[in-house]
Backbone as CSV, one residue per row, in Angstrom:
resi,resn,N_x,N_y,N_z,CA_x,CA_y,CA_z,C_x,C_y,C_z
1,UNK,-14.940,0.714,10.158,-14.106,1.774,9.634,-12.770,1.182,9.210
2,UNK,-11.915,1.440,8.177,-10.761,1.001,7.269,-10.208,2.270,7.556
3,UNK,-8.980,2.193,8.197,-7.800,3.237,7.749,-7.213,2.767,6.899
4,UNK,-6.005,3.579,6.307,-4.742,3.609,5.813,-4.198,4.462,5.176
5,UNK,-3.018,4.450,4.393,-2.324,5.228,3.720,-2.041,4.468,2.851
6,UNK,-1.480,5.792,1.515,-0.715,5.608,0.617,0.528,6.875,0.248
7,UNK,1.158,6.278,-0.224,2.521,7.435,-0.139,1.915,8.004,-2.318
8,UNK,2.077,9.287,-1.804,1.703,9.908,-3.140,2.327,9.686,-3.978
9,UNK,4.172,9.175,-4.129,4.826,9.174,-4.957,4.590,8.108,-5.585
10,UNK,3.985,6.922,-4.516,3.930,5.648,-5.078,2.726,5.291,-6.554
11,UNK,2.331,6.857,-6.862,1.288,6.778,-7.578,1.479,6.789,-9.066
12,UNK,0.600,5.571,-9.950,1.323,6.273,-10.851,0.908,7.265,-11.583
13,UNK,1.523,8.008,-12.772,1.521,9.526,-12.869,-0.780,9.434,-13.908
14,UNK,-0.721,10.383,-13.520,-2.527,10.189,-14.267,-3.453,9.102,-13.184
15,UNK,-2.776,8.912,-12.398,-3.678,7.633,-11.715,-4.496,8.289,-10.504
16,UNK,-5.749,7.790,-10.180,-6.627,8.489,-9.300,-6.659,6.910,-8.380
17,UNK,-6.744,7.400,-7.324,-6.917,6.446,-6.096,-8.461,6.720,-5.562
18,UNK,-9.093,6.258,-5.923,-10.807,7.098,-5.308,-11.747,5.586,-5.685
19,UNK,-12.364,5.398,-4.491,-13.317,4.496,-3.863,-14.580,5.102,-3.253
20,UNK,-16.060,4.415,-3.268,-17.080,4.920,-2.608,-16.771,4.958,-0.961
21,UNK,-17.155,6.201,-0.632,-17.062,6.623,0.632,-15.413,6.338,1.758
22,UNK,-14.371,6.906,0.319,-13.059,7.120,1.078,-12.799,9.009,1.240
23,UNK,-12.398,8.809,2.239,-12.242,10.715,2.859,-10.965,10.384,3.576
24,UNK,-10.486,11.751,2.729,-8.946,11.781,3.752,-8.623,11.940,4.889
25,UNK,-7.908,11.964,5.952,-7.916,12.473,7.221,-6.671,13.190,7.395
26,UNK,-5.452,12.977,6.266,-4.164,13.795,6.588,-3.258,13.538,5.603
27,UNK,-2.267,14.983,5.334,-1.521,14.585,4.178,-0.140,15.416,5.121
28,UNK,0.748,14.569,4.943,2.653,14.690,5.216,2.994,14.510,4.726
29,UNK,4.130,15.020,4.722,5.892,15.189,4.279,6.771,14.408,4.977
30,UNK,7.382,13.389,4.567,8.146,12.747,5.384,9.246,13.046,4.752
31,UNK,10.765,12.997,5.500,12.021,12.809,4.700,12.622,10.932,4.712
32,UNK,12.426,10.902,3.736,12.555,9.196,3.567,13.872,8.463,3.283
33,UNK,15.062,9.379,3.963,16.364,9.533,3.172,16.938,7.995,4.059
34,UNK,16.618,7.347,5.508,16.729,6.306,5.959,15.987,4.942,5.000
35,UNK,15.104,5.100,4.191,14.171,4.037,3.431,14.342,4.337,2.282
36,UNK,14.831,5.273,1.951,14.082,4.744,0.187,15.138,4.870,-0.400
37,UNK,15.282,4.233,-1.796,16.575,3.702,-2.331,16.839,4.653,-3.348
38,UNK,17.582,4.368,-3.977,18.243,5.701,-5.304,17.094,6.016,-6.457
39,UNK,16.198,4.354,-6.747,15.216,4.874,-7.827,14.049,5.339,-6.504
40,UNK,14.017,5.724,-6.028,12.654,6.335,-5.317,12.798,7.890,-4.143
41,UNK,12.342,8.445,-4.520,12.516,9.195,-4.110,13.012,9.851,-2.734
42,UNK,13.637,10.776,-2.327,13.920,11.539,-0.595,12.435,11.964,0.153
43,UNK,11.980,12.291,-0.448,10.498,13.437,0.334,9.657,12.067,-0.044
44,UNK,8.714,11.668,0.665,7.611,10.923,0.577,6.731,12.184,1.438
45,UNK,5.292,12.107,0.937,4.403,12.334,0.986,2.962,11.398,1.254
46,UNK,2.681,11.276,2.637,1.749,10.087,3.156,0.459,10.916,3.075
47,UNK,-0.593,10.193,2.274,-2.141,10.828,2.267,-2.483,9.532,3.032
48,UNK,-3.104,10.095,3.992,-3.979,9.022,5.242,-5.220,8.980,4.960
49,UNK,-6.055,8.200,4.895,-7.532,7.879,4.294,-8.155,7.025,5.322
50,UNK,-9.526,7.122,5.423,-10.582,6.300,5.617,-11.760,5.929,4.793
51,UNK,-12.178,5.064,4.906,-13.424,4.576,4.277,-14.311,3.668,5.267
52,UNK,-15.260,4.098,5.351,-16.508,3.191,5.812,-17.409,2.316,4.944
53,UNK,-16.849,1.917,4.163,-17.169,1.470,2.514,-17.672,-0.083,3.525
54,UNK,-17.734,-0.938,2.641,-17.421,-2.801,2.874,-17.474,-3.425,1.372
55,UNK,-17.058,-2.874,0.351,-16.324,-3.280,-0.661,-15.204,-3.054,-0.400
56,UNK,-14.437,-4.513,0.383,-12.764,-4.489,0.714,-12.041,-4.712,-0.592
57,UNK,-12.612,-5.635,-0.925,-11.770,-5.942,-2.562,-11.931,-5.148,-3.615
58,UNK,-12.819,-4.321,-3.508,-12.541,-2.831,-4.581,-12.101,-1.829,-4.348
59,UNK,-11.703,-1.813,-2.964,-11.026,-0.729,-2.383,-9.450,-1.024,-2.723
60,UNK,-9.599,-2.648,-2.247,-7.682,-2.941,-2.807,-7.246,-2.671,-3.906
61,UNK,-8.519,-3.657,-5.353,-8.222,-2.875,-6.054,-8.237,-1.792,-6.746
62,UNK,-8.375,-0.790,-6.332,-8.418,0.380,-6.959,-6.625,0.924,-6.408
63,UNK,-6.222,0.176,-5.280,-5.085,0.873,-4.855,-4.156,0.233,-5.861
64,UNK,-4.522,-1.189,-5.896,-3.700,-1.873,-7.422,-3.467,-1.719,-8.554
65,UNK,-4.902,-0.631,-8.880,-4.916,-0.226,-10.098,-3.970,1.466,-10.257
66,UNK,-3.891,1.989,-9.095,-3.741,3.763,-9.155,-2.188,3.251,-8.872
67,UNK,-1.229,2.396,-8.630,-0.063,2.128,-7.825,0.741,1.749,-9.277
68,UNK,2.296,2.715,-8.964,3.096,2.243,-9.699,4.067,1.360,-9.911
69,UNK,4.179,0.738,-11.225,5.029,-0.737,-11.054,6.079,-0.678,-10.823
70,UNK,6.807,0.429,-11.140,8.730,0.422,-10.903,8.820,0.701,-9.427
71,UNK,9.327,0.057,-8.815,10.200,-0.137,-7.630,9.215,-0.600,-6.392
72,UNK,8.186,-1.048,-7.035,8.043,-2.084,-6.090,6.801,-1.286,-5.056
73,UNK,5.906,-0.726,-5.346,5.554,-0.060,-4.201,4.154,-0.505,-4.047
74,UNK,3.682,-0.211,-2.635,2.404,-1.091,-2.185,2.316,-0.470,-1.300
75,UNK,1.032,-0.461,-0.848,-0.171,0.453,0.177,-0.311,-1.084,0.711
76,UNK,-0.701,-0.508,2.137,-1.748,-2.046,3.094,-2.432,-1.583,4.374
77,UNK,-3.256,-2.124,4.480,-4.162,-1.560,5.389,-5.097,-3.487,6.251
78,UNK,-5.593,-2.698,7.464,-5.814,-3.585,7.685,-7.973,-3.797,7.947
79,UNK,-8.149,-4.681,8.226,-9.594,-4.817,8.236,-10.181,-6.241,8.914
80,UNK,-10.241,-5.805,10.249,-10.629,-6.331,11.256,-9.540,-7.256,11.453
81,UNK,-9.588,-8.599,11.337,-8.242,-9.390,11.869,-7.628,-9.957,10.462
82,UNK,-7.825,-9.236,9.336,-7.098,-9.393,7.939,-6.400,-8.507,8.010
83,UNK,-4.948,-8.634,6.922,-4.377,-7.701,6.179,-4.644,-7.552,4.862
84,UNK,-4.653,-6.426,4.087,-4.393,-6.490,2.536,-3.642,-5.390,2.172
85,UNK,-2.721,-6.077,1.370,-1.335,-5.316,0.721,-1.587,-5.544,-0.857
86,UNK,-1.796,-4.237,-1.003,-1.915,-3.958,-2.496,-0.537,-3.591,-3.296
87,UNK,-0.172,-4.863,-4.571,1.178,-3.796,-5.018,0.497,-3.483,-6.665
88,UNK,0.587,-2.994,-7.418,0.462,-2.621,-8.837,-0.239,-3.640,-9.555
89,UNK,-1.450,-4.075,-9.747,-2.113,-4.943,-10.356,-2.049,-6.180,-9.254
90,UNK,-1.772,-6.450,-8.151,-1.954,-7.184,-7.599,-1.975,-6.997,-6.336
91,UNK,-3.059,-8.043,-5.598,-3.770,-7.751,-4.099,-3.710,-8.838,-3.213
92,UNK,-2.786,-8.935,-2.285,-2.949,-10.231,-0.809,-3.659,-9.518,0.041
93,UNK,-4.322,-10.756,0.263,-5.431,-11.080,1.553,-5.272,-11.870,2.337
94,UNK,-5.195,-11.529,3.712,-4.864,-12.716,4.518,-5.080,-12.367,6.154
95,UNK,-5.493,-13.582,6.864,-5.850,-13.446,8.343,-4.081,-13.061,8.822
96,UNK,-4.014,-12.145,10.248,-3.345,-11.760,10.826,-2.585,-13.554,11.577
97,UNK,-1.549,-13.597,11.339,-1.047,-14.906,11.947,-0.467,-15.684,10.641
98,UNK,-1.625,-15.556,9.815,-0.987,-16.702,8.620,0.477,-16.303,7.721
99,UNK,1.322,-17.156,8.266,2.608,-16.719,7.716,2.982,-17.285,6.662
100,UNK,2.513,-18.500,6.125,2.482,-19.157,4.651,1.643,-17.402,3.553
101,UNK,0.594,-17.203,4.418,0.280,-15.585,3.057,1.042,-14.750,3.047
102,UNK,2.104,-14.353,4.213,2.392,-13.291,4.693,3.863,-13.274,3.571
103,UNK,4.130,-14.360,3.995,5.505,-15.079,2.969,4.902,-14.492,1.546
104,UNK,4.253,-15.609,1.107,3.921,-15.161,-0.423,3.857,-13.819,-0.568
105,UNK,3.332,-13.102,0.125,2.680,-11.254,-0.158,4.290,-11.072,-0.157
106,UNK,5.085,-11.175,0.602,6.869,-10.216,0.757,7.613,-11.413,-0.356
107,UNK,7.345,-12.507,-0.594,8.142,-13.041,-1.726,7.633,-12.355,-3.339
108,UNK,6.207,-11.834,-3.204,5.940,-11.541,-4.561,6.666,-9.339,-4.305
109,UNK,6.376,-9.169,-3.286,7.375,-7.769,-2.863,8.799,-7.571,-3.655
110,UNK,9.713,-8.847,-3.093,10.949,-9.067,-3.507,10.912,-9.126,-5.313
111,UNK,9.920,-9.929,-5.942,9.822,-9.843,-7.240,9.657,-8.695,-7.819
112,UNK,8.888,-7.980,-7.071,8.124,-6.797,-8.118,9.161,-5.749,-7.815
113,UNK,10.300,-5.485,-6.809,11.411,-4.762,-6.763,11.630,-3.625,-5.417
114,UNK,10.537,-4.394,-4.655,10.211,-3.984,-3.271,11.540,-3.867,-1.915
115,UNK,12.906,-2.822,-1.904,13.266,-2.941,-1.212,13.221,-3.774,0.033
116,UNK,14.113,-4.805,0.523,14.277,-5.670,1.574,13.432,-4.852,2.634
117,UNK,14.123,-4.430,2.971,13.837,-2.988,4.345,12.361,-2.924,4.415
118,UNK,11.681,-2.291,3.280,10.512,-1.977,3.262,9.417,-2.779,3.143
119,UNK,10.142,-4.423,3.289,8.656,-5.307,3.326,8.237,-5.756,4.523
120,UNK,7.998,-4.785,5.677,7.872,-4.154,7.246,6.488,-3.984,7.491
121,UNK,5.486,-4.621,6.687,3.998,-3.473,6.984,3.464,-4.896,8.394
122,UNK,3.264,-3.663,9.334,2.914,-4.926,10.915,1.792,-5.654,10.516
123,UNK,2.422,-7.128,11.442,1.256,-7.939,11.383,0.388,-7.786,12.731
């Protein structure tokens, strides 16, 4: 089983996030006024998902593909002792520990316009 989330705003506009055998489990309202910066919005909205799928890499990308490029935003989830952090056309993969991937995934964060703060997803 794969949890995770994605924040709705992070979507971009016309974009569908949908994979074989993903089902939601919960949708919130967060007030995001501690995290999120001037281009991104106050209210975030977290849709929580599962999938029992085992197409991991079409699940990422599809989050790569539905995810918008301005300000940096990325979904990650984890799967068994991997992480994968999806940002807008692009997907890291990597064992839990490896900090040479972990680096690259938050150095390519910092590029794509990923608030400091928010490149936090646990290892």
């Amino acid at each position: 089983m794969i949890t995770g989330y994605v924040i709705g705003e992070s979507l971009r506009p016309g974009a569908a996030f949908e994979s074989p055998g993903l089902r939601l489990r919960k949708v919130s309202r967060v007030d995001s006024a501690d995290t999120a910066t001037d281009a991104q919005p106050r209210m975030w909205t977290f849709v929580e998902w599962e999938s029992d799928g085992d197409d991991i890499d079409g699940l990422a990308r599809a989050l790569a593909d539905a995810l918008e490029p301005e300000n940096g935003w990325y979904a990650d989830f984890t799967v068994g002792d991997e992480r994968v952090v999806a940002f807008a056309g692009k997907v890291f993969r990597y064992r839990h520990g490896d900090t040479a991937a972990r680096a690259e995934a938050i150095a390519y964060g910092r590029s794509a316009g990923t608030p400091e703060h928010q490149l936090d997803w646990p290892e």
